[in-house]
N, C-alpha and C positions, 0 to 999 in steps of 0.2 A: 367505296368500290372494293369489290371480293377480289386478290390477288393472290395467288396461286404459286409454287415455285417446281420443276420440275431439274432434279439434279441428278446429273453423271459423277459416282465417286468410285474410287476403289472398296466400296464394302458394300453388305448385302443387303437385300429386301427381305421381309417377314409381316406377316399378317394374321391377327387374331383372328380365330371361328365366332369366337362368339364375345362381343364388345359388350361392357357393364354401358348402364347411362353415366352421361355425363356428372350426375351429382354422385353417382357413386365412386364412379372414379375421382370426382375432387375431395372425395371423404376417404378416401383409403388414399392418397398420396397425401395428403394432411395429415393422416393419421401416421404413416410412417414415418415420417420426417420430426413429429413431434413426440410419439412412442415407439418407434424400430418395429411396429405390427406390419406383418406382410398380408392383405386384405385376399380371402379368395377370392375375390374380386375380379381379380388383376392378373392377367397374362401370367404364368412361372417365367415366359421369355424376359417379361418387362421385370417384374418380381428379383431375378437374378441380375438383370442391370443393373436397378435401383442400387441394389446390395454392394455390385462392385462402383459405385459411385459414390457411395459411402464409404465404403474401405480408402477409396479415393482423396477422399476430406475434400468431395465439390461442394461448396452450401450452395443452399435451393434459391439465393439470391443474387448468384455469381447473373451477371446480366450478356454475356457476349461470351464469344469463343475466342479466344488468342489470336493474335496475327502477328507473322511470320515476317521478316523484312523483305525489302525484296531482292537483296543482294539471299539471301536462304531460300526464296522462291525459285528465284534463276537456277539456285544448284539443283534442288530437288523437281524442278520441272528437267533440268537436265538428266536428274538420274531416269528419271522413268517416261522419254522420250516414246519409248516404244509404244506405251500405255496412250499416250496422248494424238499419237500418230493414228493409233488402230481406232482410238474415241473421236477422231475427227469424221468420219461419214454422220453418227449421230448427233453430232453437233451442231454439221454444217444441217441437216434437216429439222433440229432444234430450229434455228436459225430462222429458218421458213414457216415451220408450223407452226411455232409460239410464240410468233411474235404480236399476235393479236389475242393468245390467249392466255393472259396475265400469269404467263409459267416462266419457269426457268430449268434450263439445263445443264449441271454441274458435274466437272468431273475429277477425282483427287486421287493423289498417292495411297498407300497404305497405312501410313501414318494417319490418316485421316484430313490431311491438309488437300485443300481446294486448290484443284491445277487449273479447270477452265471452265468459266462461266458462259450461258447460249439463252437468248430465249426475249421477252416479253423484256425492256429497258422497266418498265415501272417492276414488277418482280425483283429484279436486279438491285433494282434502287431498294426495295420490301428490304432486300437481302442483308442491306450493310450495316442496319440497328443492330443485328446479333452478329456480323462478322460471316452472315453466309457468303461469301465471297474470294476470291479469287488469295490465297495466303491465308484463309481461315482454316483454324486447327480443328476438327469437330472428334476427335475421337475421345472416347467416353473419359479418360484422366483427366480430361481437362474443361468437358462442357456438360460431362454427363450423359444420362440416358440421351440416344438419338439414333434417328437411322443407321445414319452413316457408321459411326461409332460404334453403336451396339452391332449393327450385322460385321464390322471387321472383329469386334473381339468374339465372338459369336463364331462367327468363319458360314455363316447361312444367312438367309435371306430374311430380313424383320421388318414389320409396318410398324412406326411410334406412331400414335394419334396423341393428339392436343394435352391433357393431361397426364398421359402418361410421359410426356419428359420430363426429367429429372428437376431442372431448373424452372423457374416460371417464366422468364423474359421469353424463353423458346416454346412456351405450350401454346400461342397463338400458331403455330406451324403443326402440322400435319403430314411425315414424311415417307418413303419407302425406299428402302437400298437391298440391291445384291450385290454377296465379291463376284470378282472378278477375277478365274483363275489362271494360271499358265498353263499352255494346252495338253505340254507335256511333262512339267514337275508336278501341277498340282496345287504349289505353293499360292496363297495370296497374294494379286498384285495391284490390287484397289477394290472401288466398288464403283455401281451405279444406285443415285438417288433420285427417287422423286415428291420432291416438298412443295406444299399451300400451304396458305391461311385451312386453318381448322375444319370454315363452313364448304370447302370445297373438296372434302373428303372422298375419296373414291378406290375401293376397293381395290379395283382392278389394277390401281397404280404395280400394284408387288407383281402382277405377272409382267405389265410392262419392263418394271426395272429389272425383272429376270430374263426378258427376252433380249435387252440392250447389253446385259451382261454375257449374254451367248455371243449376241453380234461381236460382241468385241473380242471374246474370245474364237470365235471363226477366223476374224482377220490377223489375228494374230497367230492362229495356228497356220493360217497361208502364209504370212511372212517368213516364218519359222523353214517350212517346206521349200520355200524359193532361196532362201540363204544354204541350204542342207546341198539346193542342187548346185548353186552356185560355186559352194565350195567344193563338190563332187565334180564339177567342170573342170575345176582349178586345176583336181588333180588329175582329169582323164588326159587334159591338155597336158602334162607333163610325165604323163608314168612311162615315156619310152626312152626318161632321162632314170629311172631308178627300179629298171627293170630288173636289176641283180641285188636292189635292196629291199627288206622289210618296210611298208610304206602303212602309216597309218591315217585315216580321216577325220577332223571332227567337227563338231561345231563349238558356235560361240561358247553354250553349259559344259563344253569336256564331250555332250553323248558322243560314241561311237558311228561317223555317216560308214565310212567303209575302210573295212581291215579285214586283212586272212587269217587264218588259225595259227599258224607260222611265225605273223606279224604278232597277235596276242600275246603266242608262247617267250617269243624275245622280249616281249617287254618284260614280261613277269620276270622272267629271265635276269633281265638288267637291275630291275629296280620296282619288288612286288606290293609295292604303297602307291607307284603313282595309277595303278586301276583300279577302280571297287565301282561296283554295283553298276556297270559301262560306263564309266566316265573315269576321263583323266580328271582324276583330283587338283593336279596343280592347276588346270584351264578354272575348273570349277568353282574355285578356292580362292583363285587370284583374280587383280582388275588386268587384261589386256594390256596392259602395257609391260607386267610382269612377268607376261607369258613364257618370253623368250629365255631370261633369267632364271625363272623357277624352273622350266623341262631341264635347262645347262646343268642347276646343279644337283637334277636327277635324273638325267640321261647324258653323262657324257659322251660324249662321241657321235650323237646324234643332231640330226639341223631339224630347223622347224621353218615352213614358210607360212607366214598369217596369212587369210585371205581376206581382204579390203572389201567394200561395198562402198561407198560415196562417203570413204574417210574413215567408216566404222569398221573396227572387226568382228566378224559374222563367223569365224572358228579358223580350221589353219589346216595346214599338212605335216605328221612326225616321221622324218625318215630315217632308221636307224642303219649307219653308217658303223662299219667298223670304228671301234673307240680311237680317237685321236687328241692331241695335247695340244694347247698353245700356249706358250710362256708370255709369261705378264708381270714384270717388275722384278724381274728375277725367279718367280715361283711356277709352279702349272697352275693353268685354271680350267678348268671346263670350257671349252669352246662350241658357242652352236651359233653358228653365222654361216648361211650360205647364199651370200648376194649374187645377184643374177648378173650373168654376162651383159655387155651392154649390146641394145637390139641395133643390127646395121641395115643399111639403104636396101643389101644386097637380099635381107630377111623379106622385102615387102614382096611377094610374091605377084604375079603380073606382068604379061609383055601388052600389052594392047595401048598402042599410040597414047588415049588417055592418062596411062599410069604411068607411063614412061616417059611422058612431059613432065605430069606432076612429081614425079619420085625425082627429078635430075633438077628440078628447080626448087626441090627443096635441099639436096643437096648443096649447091650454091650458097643457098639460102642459111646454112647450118655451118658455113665455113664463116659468115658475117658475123657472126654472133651478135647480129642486131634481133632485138622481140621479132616472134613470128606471131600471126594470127592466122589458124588453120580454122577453115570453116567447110562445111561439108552436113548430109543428114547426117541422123542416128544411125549410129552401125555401119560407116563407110571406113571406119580405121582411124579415125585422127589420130587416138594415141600409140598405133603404130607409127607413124610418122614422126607424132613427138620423141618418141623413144630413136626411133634413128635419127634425129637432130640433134638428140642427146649423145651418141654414142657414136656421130660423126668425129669429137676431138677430142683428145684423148692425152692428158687422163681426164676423164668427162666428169669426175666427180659422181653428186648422189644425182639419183633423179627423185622427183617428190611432186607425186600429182594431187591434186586439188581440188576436189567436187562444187564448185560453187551454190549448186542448185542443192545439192546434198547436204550440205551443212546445215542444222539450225540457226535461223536470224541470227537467235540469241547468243550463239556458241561461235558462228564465225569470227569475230575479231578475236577473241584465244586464240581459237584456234589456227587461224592466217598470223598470227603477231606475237602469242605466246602472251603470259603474263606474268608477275611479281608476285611474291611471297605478298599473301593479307590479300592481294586484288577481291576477293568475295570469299564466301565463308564456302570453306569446303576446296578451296586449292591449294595445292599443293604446296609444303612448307616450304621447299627450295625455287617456288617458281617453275615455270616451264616455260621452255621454248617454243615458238611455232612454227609451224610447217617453213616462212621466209628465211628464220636464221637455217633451219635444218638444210634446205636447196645451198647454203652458201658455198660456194667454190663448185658449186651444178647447175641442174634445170630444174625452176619451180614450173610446173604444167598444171596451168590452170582454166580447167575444164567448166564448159558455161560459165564462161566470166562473164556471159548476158543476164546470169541468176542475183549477180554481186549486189546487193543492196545498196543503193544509191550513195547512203552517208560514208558507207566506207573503200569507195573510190576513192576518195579523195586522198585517203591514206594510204592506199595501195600507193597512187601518183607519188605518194613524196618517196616513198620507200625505192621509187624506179627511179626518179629526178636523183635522191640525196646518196640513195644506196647505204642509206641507215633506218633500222628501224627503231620503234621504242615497243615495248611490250606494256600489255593492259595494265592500269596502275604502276605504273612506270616513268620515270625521268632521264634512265640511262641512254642513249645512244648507241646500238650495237650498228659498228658497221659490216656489212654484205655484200658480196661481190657474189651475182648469180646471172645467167641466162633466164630467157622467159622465153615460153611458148604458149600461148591462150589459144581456146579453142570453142566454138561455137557454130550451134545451128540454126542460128539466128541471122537476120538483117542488122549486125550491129549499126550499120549507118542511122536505118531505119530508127531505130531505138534510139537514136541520141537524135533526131528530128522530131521522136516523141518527148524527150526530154526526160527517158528513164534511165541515160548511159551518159556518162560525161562528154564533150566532148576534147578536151584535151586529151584527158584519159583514152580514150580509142585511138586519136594520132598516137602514143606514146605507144600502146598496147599492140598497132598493126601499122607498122613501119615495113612491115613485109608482110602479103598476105598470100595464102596460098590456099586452092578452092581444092577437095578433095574428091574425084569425080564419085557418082555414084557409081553401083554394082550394075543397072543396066547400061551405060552408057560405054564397058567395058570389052563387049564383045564375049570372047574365048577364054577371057580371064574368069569367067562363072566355072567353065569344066574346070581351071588348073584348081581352082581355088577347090572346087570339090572334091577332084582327085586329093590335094593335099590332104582337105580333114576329114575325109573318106580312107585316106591310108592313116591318118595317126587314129582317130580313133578305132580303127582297125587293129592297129598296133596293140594300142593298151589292153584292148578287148582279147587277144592273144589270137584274133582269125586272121585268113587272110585277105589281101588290098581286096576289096568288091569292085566286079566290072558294072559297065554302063551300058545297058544297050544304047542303039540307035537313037528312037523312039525318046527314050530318055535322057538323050544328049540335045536332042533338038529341043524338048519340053522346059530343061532347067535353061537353055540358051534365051526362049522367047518369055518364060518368065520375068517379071517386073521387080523383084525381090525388095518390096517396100521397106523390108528391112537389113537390106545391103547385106554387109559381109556377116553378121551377127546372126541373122534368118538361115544362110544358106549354110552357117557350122550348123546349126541346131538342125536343120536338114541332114546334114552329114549325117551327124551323132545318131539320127531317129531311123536311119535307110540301114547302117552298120548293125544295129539292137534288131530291128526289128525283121530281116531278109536273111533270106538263106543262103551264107556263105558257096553253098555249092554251086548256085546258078545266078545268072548274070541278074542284076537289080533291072527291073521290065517297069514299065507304065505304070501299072497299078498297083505296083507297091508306091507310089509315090504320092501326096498328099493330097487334095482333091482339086485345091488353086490350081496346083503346077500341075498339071494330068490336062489342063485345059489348052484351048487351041493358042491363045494367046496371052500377055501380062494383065494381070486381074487385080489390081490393086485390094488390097486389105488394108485394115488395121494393124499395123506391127505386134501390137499386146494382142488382142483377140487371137489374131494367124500363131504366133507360138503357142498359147494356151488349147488353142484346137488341135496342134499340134501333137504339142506333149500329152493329152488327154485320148487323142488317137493309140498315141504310141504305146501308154500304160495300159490300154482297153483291152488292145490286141493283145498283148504279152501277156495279160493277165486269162483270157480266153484260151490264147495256145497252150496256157500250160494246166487248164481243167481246175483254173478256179485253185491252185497252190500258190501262193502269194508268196512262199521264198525261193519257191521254182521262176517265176516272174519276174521276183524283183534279182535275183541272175541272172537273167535272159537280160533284163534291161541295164544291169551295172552300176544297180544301184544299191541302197542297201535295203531292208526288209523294213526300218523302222519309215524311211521318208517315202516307201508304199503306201504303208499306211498311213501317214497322216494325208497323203494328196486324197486317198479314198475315202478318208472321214472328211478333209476340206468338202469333196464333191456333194457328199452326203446332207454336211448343213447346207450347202448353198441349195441344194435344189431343194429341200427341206419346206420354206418357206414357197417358193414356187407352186409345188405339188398343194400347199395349205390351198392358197390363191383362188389356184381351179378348181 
């Protein structure tokens, strides 16, 4: 049977014009190996492999590729999460398409090591004689000429066929890989490959694996773009706290999302190392967790807030404060800490009977200090609520929220439990704590705790019963004293009648529960909440509060807002950018759902995205096609313009092919 293997890696595809026969090619790879002759024969691509796998000291009898343990698999699938995240569309349709046709779909780090295998089980099984699989190393030091391999040291796209790889146990394969770049450094961050047996040779594989290398790069450059706004939210939501300070934006790389000239000249000002080329060097340079330390001891006097995404840091806000001391052991040290006030009852905005039941019974509820279980949709406020449960006693300690769904499988007990020095290769020498000891003497708020992976419920349960935890590779005992707030949009009942949710664990988890009403069910609380982030973002924006007509008070009233209070800021934000301060917001500036006679249900992701893609269209139209005139108009910065306008570009790309 002819089996086939089709792989996702971190490195490129390449493909000769013009192939020797087969005997010629086993005569110039014979001949090289046993006189150093380089055959014209033979690709210069393959040609300069060969050479550097010689330099290498692979002999041509080495039979497999390395494999990785899987305690070093976990890490390095950990480090390049993103890569695997953005390689899951082609996977999941690997998945479907090949699985009848003896292919396989592979996808790996830069290192050349195999993150995840898709496709055809007999391929797969082909795979594990040489180590194509899931912790195999293929990059050329260590297995020789090969796809994967050769297009990461290469940095472009190469086809190896059957004899031209370097060793013989892998010439029965036939492969094709391209990298895979970063959308916006450029840098290397894997590849895609596509491998068979010899006799199932086909050209076309090299455009395929170039076109899964773009896909992957598309989704990653939207990621990129939603984290950039993300953090631009963070700060529009806060800038009418540092409106007399120099305020900078950035992302997770250091780039520049939004800062003033003002804001630049102070840094360079302060400290003319931590900028080059747009980026804060120390974000750039450092892992996130050093973030905070490294700005301290080059910007004194200044604070920094991270901004979070479902646990991960996606970049942060630098606000430069006049310089200030804090003493520390008797000496000064740099201080850059500015924890947030704690959020109260009185913050939740809303009078409408619904809210004012649920905000006074959680109240109540937050004086017990027994577990609460807040449930409600997406985007009704739960961790508004948790946070005033937090910050109802006082002194309330940390608060530390939780993404259960957010987490990696693989990464959440760390990260929930922290771990011991040696637990796997790659953590940290003094150990770390987790998120449970961090809540201790506060509130751990653990959001879709309906995501919790079934095996580690059970550990959650002791840590609630014992109020000790033990950390990964661990036998110590830390004891904990914390509140709990969970929070779900789920039927957790439901779910432990499926048998996916423990059921002690839910009694222990929602000993209090409290439903959070939606945004239709509120009445008048839609206008306050509007007015409100209709004035702040007004605020930050420097215009002033926009009115409402009529017309457009009855329309946001009879609105369905499927996505609660989440939908109707991103409303706010779009009506403030996008209308004319000087006359009152009317009908048609309003979005095409809510313009409608009554509530129209949408999709919550589709309805924002037509949203924001209204909003960018128009801006970019008013202002005649100047995209830093635009990206002013809209608040945002010039670079996360343009990547939304290249996202839109690949995506309809393939569309327009179609038709």
């Amino acid at each position: 049977m002819t089996v086939s293997t089709i792989a996702i890696t971190t490195s490129g595809v390449s493909c000769a014009s013009s192939t020797p026969t087969a005997q010629e090619l086993k005569r110039a790879w014979e001949s090289f190996h046993q006189e150093g002759v380089a055959s014209p024969a033979v690709r210069p691509a393959v040609i300069a492999s060969w050479q550097r796998s010689r330099a290498h000291r692979i002999a041509a009898s080495r039979a497999e590729a390395p494999l990785v343990s899987e305690a070093e698999l976990h890490r390095r699938r950990q480090q390049n999460l993103r890569l695997v995240h953005a390689g899951r569309p082609a996977m999941d349709e690997a998945r479907a398409l090949l699985a009848d046709a003896h292919s396989m779909l592979i996808l790996t780090d830069p290192s050349g090591t195999i993150l995840e295998t898709e496709g055809d089980a007999r391929a797969v099984d082909t795979g594990l004689a040489v180590k194509l699989q899931r912790g195999g190393v293929w990059q050329e030091a260590e297995i020789g000429t090969n796809a994967i391999g050769t297009a990461l040291a290469a940095g472009k796209p190469v086809q190896i066929h059957g004899d031209e790889h370097f060793c013989a146990a892998v010439q029965r394969w036939t492969c094709a890989a391209a990298p895979v770049r970063h959308p916006t450094e450029n840098n290397v961050l894997g590849a895609v490959d596509i491998s068979g047996s010899t006799d199932t040779f086909n050209p076309q594989n090299l455009a395929h694996a170039v076109a899964l290398a773009h896909q992957i790069e598309a989704v990653l450059a939207r990621r990129i773009a939603l984290e950039q706004d993300l953090v631009l939210r963070h700060f529009l939501n806060k800038r009418s706290l540092w409106l007399s300070e120099e305020v900078i934006a950035f992302s997770r790389t250091g780039a520049l999302i939004f800062s003033t000239d003002r804001a630049l000249k102070e840094l360079v000002r302060r400290n003319d190392t931590v900028l080059a080329g747009g980026r804060l060097m120390p974000v750039r340079e450092s892992d996130p967790s050093e973030w905070v330390q490294r700005m301290g001891e080059l910007l004194p006097g200044a604070s920094l807030e991270i901004v979070r995404e479902e646990g991960e840091e996606i970049g942060g806000v630098v606000v430069l404060h006049a310089p200030r001391r804090l003493r520390t052991s008797g000496r000064e040290a740099p201080h850059l800490a500015s924890p947030e006030a704690p959020t109260g009852f009185e913050d939740i905005i809303g009078e409408s009977p619904a809210l004012i039941a649920a905000r006074e019974k959680a109240r109540r509820m937050a004086e017990s200090g027994v577990p609460v279980l807040l449930e409600g949709e997406t985007g009704v406020g739960k961790e508004v609520f948790a946070r005033a449960i937090h910050g109802a006693r006082l002194p309330c300690g940390p608060f530390v929220p939780v993404n259960c769904g957010g987490l990696p499988r693989d990464l959440i007990a760390s990260e929930l439990f922290g771990y011991e020095k040696g637990a796997f290769t790659g953590a940290d020498a003094g150990g770390r704590a987790g998120k449970v000891e961090a809540a201790n003497g506060g509130l751990l708020c653990l959001d879709e705790i309906g995501e919790m992976p079934l095996e580690l419920q059970s550990y959650l349960l002791r840590v609630l019963e014992d109020g000790v935890v033990y950390r990964v590779g661990g036998h110590a005992a830390r004891r904990v004293e914390l509140r709990l707030v969970s929070m779900t949009n789920r039927d957790l009942s439901a779910e432990v009648s499926a048998g996916r949710f423990r059921r002690d664990l839910y009694y222990r988890i929602a000993a209090l529960r409290l439903a959070i009403p939606p945004l239709r069910e509120r009445g008048d609380d839609i206008l306050l909440l509007m007015e409100h982030y209709a004035r702040r973002s007004a605020l930050a924006a420097g215009r002033p509060t926009p009115r409402f007509s009529g017309p457009v008070r009855d329309a946001l009233k009879a609105h369905a807002w499927p996505g609660n209070v989440r939908e109707l800021r991103n409303v706010a934000d779009m009506l403030v950018a996008m209308t004319d301060p000087a006359r009152p917001i009317e009908l048609d500036d309003l979005p095409a759902d809510i313009r409608g006679p009554g509530a129209m249900p949408v999709d919550e992701g589709n309805d924002l995205k037509s949203l924001e893609r209204s909003a960018i269209l128009a801006a970019v139209e008013a202002s005649g096609g100047n995209l830093s005139k635009a990206a002013k108009s809209l608040g945002i910065a010039r670079s996360t313009l343009y990547l939304r306008l290249a996202a839109w570009e690949r995506d309809s790309a393939p569309r327009e092919r179609r038709q």
